[in-house]
C-alpha positions as CSV (number, residue, x, y, z in Angstrom):
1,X,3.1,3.4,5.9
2,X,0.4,6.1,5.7
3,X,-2.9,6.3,7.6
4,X,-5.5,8.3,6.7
5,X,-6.8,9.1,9.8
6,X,-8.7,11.9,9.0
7,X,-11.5,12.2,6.8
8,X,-15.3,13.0,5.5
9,X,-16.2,9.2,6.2
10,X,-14.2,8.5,9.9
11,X,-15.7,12.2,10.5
12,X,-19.2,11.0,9.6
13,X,-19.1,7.5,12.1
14,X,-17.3,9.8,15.1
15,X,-20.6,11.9,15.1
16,X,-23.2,9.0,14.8
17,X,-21.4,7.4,17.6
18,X,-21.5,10.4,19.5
19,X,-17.5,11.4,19.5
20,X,-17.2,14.8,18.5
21,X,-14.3,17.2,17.5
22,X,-11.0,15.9,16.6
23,X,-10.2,13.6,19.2
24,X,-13.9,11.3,18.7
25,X,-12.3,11.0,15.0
26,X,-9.2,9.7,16.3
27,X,-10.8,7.4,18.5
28,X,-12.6,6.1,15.5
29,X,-9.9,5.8,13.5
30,X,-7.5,4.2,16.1
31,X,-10.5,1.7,16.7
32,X,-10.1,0.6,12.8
33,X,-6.1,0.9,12.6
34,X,-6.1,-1.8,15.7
35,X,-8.3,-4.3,13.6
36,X,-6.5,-3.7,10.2
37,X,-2.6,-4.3,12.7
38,X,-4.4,-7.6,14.1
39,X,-5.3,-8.6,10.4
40,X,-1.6,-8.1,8.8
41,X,-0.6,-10.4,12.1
42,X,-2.7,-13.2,11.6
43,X,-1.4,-13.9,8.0
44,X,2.2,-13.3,9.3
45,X,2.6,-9.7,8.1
46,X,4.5,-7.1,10.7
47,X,3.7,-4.4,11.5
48,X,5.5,-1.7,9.4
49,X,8.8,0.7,10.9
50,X,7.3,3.3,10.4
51,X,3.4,4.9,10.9
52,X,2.5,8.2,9.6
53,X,-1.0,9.6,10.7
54,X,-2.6,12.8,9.0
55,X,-3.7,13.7,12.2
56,X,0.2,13.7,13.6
57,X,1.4,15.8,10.7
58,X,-0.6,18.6,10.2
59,X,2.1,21.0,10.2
60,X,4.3,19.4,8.0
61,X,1.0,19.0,5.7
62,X,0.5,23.2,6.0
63,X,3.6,23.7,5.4
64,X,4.0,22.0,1.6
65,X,0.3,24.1,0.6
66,X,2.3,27.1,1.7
67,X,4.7,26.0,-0.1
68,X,3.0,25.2,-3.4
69,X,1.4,28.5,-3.1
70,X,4.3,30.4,-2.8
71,X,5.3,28.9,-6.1
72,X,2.1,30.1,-7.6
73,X,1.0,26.4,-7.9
74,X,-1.8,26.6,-5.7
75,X,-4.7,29.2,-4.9
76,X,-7.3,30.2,-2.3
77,X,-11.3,30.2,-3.1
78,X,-12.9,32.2,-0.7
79,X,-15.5,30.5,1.4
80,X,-14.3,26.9,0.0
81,X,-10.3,26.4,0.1
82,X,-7.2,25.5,-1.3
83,X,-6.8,24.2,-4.7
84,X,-3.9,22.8,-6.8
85,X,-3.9,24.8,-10.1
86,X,-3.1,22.0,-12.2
87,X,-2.5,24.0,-15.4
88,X,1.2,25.0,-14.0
89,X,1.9,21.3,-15.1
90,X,1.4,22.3,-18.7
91,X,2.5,25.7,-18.5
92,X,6.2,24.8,-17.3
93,X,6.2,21.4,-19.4
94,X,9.6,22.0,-20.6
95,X,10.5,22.9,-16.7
96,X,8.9,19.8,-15.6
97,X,9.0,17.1,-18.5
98,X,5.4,16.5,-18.6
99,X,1.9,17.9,-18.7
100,X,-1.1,16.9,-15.8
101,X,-2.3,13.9,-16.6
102,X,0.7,11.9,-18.2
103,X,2.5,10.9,-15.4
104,X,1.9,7.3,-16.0
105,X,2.2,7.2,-19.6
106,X,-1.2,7.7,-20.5
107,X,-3.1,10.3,-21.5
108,X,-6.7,10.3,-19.4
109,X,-9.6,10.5,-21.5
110,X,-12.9,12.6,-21.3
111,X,-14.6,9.6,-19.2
112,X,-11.2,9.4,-16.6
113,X,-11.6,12.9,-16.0
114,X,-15.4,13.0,-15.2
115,X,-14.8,9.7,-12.9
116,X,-11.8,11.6,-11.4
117,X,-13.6,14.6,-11.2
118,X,-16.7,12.8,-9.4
119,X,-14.3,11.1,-7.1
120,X,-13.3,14.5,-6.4
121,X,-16.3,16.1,-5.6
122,X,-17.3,12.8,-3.3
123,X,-14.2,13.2,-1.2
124,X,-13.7,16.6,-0.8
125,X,-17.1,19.0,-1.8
126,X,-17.7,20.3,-4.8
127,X,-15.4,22.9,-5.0
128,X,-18.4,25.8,-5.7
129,X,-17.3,28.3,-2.8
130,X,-18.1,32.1,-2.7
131,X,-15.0,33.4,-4.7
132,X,-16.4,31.6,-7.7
133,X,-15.0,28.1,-7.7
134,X,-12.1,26.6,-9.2
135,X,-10.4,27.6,-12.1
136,X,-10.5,24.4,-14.0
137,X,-12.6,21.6,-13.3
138,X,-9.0,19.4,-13.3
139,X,-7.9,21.4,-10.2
140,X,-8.5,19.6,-6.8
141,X,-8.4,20.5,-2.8
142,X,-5.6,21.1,-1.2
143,X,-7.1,22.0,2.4
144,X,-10.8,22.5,2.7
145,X,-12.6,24.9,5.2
146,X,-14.5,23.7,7.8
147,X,-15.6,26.5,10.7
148,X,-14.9,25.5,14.2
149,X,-18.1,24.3,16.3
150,X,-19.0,22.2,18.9
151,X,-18.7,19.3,16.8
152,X,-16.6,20.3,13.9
153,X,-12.9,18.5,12.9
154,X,-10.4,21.1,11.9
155,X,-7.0,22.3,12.6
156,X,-5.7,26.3,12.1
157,X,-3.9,27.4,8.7
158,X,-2.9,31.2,7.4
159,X,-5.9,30.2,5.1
160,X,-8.7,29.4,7.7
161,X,-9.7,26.4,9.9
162,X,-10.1,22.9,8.3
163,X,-8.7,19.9,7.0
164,X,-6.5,18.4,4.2
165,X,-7.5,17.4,0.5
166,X,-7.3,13.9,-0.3
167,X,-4.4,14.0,-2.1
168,X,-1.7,16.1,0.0
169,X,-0.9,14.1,2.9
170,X,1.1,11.8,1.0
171,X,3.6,14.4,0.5
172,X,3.6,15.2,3.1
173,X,4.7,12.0,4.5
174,X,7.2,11.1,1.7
175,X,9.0,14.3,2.7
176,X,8.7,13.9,6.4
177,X,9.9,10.0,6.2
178,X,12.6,11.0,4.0
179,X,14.4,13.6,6.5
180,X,13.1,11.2,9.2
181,X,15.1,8.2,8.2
182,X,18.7,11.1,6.8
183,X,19.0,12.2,9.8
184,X,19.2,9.0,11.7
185,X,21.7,7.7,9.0
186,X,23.5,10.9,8.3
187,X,23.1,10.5,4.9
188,X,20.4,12.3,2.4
189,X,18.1,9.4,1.3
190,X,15.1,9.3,-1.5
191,X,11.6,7.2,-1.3
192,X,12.1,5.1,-4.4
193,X,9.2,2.9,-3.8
194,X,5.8,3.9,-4.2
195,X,2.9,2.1,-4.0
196,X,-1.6,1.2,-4.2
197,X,-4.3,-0.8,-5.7
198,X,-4.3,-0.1,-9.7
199,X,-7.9,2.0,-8.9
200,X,-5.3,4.5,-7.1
201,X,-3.3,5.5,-10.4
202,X,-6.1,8.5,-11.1
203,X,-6.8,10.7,-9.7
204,X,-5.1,9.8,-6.5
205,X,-1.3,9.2,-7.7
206,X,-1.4,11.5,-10.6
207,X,-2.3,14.0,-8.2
208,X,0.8,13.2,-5.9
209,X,2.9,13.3,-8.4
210,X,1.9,16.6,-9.7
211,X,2.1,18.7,-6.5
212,X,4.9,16.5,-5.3
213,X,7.1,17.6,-8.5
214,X,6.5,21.6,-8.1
215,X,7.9,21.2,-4.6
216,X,10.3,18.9,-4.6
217,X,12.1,18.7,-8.4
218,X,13.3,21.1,-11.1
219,X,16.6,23.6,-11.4
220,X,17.7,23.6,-7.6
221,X,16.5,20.7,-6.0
222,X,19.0,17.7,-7.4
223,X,15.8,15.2,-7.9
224,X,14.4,14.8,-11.2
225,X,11.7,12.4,-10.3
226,X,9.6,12.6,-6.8
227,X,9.3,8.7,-6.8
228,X,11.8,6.7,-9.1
229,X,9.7,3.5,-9.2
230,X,5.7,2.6,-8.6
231,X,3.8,-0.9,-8.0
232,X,-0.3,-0.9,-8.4
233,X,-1.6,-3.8,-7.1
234,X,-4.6,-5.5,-9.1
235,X,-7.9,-6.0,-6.9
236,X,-9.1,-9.6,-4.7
237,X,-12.3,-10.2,-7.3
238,X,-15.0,-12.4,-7.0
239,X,-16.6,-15.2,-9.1
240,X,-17.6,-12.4,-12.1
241,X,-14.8,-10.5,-11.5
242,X,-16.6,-7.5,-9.8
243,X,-13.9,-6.4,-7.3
244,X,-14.6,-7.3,-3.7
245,X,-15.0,-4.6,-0.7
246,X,-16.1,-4.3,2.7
247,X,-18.1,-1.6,2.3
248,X,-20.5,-3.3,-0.1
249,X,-20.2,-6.7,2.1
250,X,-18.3,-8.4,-0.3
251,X,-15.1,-8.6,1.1
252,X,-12.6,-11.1,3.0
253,X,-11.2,-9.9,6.2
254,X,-7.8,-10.8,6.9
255,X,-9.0,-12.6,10.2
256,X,-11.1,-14.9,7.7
257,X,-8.3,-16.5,6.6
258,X,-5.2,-18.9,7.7
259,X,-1.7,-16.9,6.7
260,X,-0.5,-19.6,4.9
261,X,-3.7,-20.1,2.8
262,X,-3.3,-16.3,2.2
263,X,0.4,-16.7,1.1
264,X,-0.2,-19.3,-1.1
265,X,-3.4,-17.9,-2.6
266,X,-1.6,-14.8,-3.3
267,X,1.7,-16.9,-5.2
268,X,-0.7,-18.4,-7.3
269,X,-2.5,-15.2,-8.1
270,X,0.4,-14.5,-10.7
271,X,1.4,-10.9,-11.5
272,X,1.0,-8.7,-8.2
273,X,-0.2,-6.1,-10.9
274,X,-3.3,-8.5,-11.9
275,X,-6.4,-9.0,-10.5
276,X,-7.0,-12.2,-8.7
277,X,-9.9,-14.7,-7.8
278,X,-11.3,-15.4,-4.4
279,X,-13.9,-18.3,-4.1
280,X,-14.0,-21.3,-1.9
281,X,-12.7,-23.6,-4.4
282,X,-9.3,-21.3,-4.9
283,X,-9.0,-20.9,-1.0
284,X,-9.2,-25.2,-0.6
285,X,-6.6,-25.2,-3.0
286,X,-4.4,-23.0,-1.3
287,X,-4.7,-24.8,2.1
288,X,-3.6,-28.1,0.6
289,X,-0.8,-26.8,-1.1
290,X,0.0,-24.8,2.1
291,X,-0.3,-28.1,4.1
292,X,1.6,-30.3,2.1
293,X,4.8,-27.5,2.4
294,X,4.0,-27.3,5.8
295,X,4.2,-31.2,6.6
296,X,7.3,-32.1,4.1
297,X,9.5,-29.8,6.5
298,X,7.7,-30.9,9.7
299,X,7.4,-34.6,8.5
300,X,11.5,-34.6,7.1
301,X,12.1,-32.9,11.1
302,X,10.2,-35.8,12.9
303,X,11.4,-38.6,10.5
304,X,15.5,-37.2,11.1
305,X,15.1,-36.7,14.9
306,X,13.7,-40.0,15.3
307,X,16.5,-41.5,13.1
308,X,19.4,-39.8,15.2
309,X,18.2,-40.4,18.5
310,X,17.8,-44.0,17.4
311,X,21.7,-43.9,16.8
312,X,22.9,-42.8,20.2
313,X,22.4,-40.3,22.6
314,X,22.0,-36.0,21.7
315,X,22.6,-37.2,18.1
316,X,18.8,-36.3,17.4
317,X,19.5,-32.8,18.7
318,X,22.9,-33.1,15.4
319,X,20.0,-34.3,13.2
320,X,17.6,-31.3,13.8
321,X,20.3,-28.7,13.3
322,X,21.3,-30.3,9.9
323,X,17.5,-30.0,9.1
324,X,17.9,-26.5,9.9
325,X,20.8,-26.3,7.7
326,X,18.6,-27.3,5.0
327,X,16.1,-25.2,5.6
328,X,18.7,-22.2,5.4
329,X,19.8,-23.3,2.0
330,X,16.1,-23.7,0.8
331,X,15.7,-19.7,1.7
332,X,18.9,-18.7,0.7
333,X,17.8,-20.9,-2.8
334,X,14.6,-19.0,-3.0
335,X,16.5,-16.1,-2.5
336,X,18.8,-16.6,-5.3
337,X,15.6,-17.0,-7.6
338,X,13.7,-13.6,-6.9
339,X,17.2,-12.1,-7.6
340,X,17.5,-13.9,-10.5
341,X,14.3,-12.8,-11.9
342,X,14.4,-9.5,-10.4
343,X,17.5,-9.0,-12.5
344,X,15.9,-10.5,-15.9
345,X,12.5,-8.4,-15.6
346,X,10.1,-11.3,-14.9
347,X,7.9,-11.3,-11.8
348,X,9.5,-12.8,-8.8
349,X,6.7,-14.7,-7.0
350,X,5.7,-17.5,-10.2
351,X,9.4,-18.3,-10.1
352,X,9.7,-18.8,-6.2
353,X,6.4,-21.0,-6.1
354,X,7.8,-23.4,-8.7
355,X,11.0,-22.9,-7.0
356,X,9.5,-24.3,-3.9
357,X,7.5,-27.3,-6.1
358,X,10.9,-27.7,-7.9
359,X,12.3,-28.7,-4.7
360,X,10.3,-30.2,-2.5
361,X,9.4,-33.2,-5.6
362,X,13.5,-33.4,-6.4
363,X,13.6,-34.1,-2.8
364,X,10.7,-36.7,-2.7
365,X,12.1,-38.5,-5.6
366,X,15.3,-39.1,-3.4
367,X,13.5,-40.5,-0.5
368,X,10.8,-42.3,-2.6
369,X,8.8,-40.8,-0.1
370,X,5.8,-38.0,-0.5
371,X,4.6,-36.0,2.5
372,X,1.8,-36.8,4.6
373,X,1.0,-39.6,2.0
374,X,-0.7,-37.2,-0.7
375,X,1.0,-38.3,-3.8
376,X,-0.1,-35.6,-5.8
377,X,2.9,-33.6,-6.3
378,X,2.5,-29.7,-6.4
């Protein structure tokens, strides 16, 4: 997983808290990389093998700008930075497949570029340095200067001091992960998963993409595609479907919320790729249908142990194991499903919630028996 650790907004709250230079930044970012770990554990996520920080791979993130600008795919403003020339893309389309901007089979319209452009501009300057600015407005920052002070964040380059674009420390960490991970195993291995909110798709991923597949693919190289496969989340949105965030106070922190009512509010969210409602009559929903799983399995343990140890000695102990049993064949059954539907094209998580319904009301109809006395089947 990738932490950006470094940037125009953790650079901005270092110096109002009075941390300067590069290791105040760190601080500040470590400060907000704690909360987000103890968030993923309280709805039951772990925490992921591998971390990669931008401040932790600097080198390797110098080294791929060299790298695109040895390949003529990148070039130097004077008094600004480094900037992807994004018109190789079309000038070696038959090299490459496809043009700048049709990476995710779409063209991007007059109106995507000006948002992308302003998003630019907002994360990274406006790209107006002393040499005359960019070439095309499409172009975006590689590595950005930033003079060494007192209170400046930057790191050295052949270029000048600074720090990385937006868009290049992804690469950076695809490429470092991936000889990471062959060299433990001995064996050359490819990122095949790639993935972000929908929002992320432009400029952001089209972006990666582009500087990712001068380096990386073509004649040479044995990779046609950076990343073979992408998945773009849709946004938590509220009542009006204005997408939530934390910076405008609308958000829900992950230590607002049970893991199971998360779980369950996410199941019933449908497609991962969709947007889905938050409000407090979804979230009471969720923790009843969350309960009621919850207490079949603990109810069906209770009732069995009780049942065994009424027959003789250790034989509750028999009882709970075979309720364990059970409970591996219910995984291994929800298991078989997301293959299933994996294998057809649908969207695993619909078919394991019904899955999970499916079963636990086949199994109530047996007993003649509902848990926790709630009647209302899933």
């Amino acid at each position: 997983m990738g932490c950006t650790d470094v940037d125009d907004k953790i650079v901005s709250v270092a110096l109002k808290r009075d941390l300067p230079g590069v290791e105040g930044v760190k601080k500040v970012a470590r400060q907000y990389e704690e909360e987000f770990w103890e968030g993923l554990a309280n709805v039951n996520v772990p925490k992921p093998d591998h971390i990669l920080r931008v401040s932790e791979h600097m080198v390797e993130i110098v080294e791929y700008v060299n790298e695109l600008i040895k390949r003529e795919a990148a070039y130097v403003v004077e008094g600004d930075g480094v900037y992807f020339d994004t018109g190789v893309m079309d000038r070696r389309r038959k090299k490459y497949g496809l043009g700048y901007g049709e990476f995710f089979g779409r063209g991007i319209t007059i109106e995507g570029w000006r948002r992308g452009v302003e998003e630019e501009e907002e994360n990274e300057g406006s790209g107006k340095g002393k040499g005359g600015g960019k070439k095309c407005v499409r172009d975006f920052a590689l590595w950005k200067f930033h003079p060494p002070s007192p209170t400046s964040v930057s790191w050295p380059s052949p270029w000048g001091p600074g720090r990385p674009g937006w868009h290049i420390e992804c690469s950076a960490f695809v490429r470092s992960l991936e000889t990471l991970v062959s060299t433990r195993i001995k064996r050359n291995v490819r990122v095949q998963l790639h993935g972000g909110g929908r929002d992320l798709i432009f400029p952001h991923h089209e972006n990666e993409v582009a500087q990712s597949t001068v380096v990386e693919c073509g004649e040479g190289t044995g990779r046609d595609t950076w990343v073979s496969d992408w998945r773009h989340t849709g946004h938590v949105v509220g009542g009006e479907g204005v997408k939530m965030s934390k910076s405008d106070g609308t958000g829900v922190g992950l230590g607002e919320v049970e893991g199971d009512v998360f779980r369950w509010w996410c199941l019933e969210g449908g497609r991962w790729d969709r947007d889905v409602e938050w409000g407090e009559e979804r979230k009471v929903e969720a923790e009843r249908k969350g309960r009621r799983v919850r207490e079949f399995f603990m109810g069906r343990g209770r009732k069995e142990q009780e049942e065994g140890e009424e027959e003789g000695e250790g034989k509750g102990w028999e009882v709970v194991e075979e309720v364990g049993e059970v409970l591996r064949e219910f995984r291994d059954e929800v298991r078989g499903i997301s293959v299933k539907a994996m294998k057809g094209g649908e969207m695993v998580e619909p078919k394991v919630l019904l899955g999970i319904c499916d079963r636990i009301r086949d199994d109530e109809r047996v007993r003649g028996t509902t848990s926790g006395g709630d009647k209302k089947i899933l």
